[in-house]
C-alpha positions in Angstrom: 0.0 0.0 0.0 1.3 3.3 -1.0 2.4 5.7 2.4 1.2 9.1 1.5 4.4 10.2 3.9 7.3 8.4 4.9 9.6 9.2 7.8 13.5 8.1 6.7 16.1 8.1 9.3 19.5 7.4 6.7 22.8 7.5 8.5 26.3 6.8 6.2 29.8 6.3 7.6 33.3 5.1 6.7 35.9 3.9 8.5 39.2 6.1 7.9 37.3 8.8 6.3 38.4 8.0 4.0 37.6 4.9 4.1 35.4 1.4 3.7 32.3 2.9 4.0 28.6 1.6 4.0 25.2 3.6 4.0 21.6 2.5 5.7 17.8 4.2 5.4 15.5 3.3 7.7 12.1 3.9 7.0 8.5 4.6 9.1 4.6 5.8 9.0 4.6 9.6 10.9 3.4 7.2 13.8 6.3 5.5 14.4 5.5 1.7 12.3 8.1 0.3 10.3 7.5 0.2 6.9 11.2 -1.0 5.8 15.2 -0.9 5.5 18.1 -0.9 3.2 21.5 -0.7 3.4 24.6 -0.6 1.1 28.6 -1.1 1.1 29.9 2.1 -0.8 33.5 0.9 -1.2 36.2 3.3 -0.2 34.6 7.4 0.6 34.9 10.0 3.4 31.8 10.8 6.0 30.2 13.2 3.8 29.9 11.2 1.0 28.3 8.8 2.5 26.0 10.8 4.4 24.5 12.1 1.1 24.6 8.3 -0.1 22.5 7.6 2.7 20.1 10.1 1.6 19.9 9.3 -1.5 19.4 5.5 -0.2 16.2 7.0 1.9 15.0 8.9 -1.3 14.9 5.7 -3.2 13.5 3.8 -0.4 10.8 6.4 0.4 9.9 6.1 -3.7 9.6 2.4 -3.0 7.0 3.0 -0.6 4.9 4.9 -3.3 5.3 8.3 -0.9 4.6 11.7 -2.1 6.1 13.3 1.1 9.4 12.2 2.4 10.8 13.9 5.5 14.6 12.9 5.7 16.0 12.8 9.3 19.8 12.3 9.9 22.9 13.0 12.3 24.7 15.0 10.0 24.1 18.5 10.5 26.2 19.8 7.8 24.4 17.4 5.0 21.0 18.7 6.3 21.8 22.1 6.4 23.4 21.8 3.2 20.2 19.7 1.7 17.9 22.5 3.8 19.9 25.6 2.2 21.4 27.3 4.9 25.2 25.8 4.4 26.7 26.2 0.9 28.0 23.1 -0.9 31.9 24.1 -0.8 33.6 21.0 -1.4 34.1 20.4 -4.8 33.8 16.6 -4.2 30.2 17.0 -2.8 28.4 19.5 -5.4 27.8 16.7 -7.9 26.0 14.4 -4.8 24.0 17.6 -3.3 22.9 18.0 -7.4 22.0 14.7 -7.4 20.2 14.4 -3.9 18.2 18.0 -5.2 17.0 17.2 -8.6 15.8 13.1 -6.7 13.9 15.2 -3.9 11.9 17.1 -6.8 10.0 13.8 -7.5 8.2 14.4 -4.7 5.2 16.8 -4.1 6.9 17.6 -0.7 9.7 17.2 1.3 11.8 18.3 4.2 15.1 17.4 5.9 16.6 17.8 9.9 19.5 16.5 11.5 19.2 15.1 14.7 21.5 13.8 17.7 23.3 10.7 16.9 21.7 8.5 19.4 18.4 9.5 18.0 19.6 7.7 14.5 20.4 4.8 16.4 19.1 1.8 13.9 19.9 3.6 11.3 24.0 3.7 13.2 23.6 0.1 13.6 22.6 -0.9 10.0 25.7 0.9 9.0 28.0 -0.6 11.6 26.6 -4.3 10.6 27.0 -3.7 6.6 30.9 -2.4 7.4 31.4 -5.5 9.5 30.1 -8.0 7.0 32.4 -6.3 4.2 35.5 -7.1 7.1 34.5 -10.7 7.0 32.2 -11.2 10.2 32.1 -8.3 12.2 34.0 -10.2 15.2 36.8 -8.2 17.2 39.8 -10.6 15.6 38.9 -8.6 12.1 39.1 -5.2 12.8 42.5 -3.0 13.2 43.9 -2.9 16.5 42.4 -0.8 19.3 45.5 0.7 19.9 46.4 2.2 16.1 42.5 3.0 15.2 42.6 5.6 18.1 45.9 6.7 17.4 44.5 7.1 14.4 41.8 9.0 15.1 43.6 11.5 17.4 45.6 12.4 14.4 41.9 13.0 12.4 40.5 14.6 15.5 43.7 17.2 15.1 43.2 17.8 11.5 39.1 17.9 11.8 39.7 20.9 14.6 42.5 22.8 12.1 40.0 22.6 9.2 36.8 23.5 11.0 35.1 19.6 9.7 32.2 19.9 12.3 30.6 16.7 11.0 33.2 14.4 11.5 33.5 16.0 14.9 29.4 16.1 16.1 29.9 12.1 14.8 33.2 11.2 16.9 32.2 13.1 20.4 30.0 11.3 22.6 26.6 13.3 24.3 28.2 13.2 27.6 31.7 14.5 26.2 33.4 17.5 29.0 36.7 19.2 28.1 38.9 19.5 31.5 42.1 21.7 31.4 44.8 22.2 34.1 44.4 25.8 34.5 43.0 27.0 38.0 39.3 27.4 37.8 39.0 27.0 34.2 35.5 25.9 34.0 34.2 22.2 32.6 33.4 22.7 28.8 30.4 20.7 27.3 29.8 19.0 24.2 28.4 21.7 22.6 31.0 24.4 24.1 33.5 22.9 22.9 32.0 22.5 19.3 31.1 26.3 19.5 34.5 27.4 20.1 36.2 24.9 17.3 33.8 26.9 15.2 33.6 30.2 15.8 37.0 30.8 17.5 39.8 28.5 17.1 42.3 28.9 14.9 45.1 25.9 14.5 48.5 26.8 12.7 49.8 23.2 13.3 49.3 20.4 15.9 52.3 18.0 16.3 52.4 14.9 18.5 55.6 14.0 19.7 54.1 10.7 21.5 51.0 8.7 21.8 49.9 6.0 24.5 47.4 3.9 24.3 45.4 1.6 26.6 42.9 -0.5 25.8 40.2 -2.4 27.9 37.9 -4.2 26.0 35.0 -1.5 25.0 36.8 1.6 26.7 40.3 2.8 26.3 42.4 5.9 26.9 45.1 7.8 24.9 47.1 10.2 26.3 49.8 11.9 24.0 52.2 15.0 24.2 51.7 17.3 21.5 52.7 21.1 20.6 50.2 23.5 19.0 50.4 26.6 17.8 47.4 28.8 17.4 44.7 31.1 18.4 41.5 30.8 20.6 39.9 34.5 20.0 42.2 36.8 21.2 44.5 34.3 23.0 47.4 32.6 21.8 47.9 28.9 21.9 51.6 28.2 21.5 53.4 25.5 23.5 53.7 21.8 24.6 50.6 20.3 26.0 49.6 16.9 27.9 46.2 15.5 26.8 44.1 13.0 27.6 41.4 11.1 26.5 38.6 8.3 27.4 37.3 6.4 24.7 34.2 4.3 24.9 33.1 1.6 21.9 29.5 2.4 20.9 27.4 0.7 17.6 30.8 -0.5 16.4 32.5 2.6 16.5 35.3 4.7 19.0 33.7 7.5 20.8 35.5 9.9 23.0 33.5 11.3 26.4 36.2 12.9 28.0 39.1 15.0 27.5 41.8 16.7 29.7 44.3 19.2 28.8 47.2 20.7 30.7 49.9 22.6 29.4 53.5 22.3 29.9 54.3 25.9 28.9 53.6 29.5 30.3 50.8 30.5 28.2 47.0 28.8 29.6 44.7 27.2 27.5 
């Protein structure tokens, strides 16, 4: 039977970024039933490109289910607001995908698009995780890269996702319940959302360099702390000297999360 609307939750990741990457639509009456799923492997992409995979994925499903109104809910807020016209498309790579996704969304008589909190996409997460894990031969613990070198890696991507302002792969990678601590006297406890904020609207990296990474790992959770020297800008304040970070990492759908990080600096200046 043909839904006149047709809720789609779509969620696309990859592991690397770039990396294998895999894209899932999950789709429901405006009262919540499920009407149906898909997922797809992607091969080798970054986040973005398979966030607007995903949406494309939800378009196709939603035009499955005979819908003339498909409202398009994901965790990406800078697809959405890309999709929704209040972010330009400035990535070369992505212009032909947001053309694409456009000119698919005019075959229907309406349509809208949000972006949510990540634990509100959560089947749409898991679909993801699961299609990435059968593409790694099983999903089991024994095929994926060792704990210790995937969050190495991702501090490295964390550093270069703060120099070039890539909000999305940050809102994806920093847990609900994330805090930023620093070792200045009564610096206060920074949120989530604070600390996004100020990567956006007032930090300014010149370069990040670790000079050493440690990591332990206990099963779901592990923490890295590393050494590292920055120089920069927050505002009006300059950021240039040797620092001692740490952070707790938490395994959640299949992927690293971080929900905690604390900074203290070795040199004069504060942070």
């Amino acid at each position: 039977m043909a839904q006149p609307k047709v809720v789609v939750h779509v969620d696309g990741g990859s592991r690397g970024n770039p990396g294998p990457a895999a894209a899932a639509a999950v789709a429901t009456a405006p009262d919540g039933t499920a009407l149906g799923e898909r997922s797809e492997y992607i091969g080798e992409a970054t986040n973005n490109v398979a966030e607007y995979r995903a949406i494309q994925l939800g378009i196709e499903l939603a035009h499955a289910l005979g819908a003339s109104e498909v409202e398009l809910v994901n965790d990406s807020q800078l697809v959405a607001r890309q999709i929704g016209g209040e972010y330009k498309v400035k990535n070369k790579g992505l212009m032909p995908l947001f053309t694409q996704t456009m000119a698919a969304l005019r075959g229907f008589d309406r349509w809208s698009v949000r972006d949510v909190r990540r634990e509100q996409n959560e089947r749409a997460d898991q679909l993801v995780n699961e299609e990435l894990d059968r593409q790694a031969g099983g999903g089991g613990d024994d095929d994926e890269p060792p704990p210790e070198a995937e969050i190495e890696g991702l501090l490295h991507r964390w550093a270069e996702a703060v120099e070039k302002r890539e909000m999305a792969f940050l809102e994806a990678l920093l847990a609900p319940e994330f805090t930023l601590t620093t070792g200045r006297p009564g610096a206060e406890v920074r949120t989530r959302e604070q600390y996004l904020a100020i990567t956006r609207d007032e930090y300014e990296v010149e370069s990040w360099q670790f000079d050493d990474v440690v990591v332990q790992h206990y099963g779901r959770f592990a923490v890295a702390r590393s050494r590292y020297t920055q120089r920069g800008h927050m505002g009006t304040e300059t950021r240039d000297g040797a620092y001692l970070m740490s952070d707790a990492f938490v395994k959640q759908s299949g992927r690293w999360r971080v929900v905690a990080r604390h900074i203290t600096p070795l040199a004069q200046d504060s942070l």
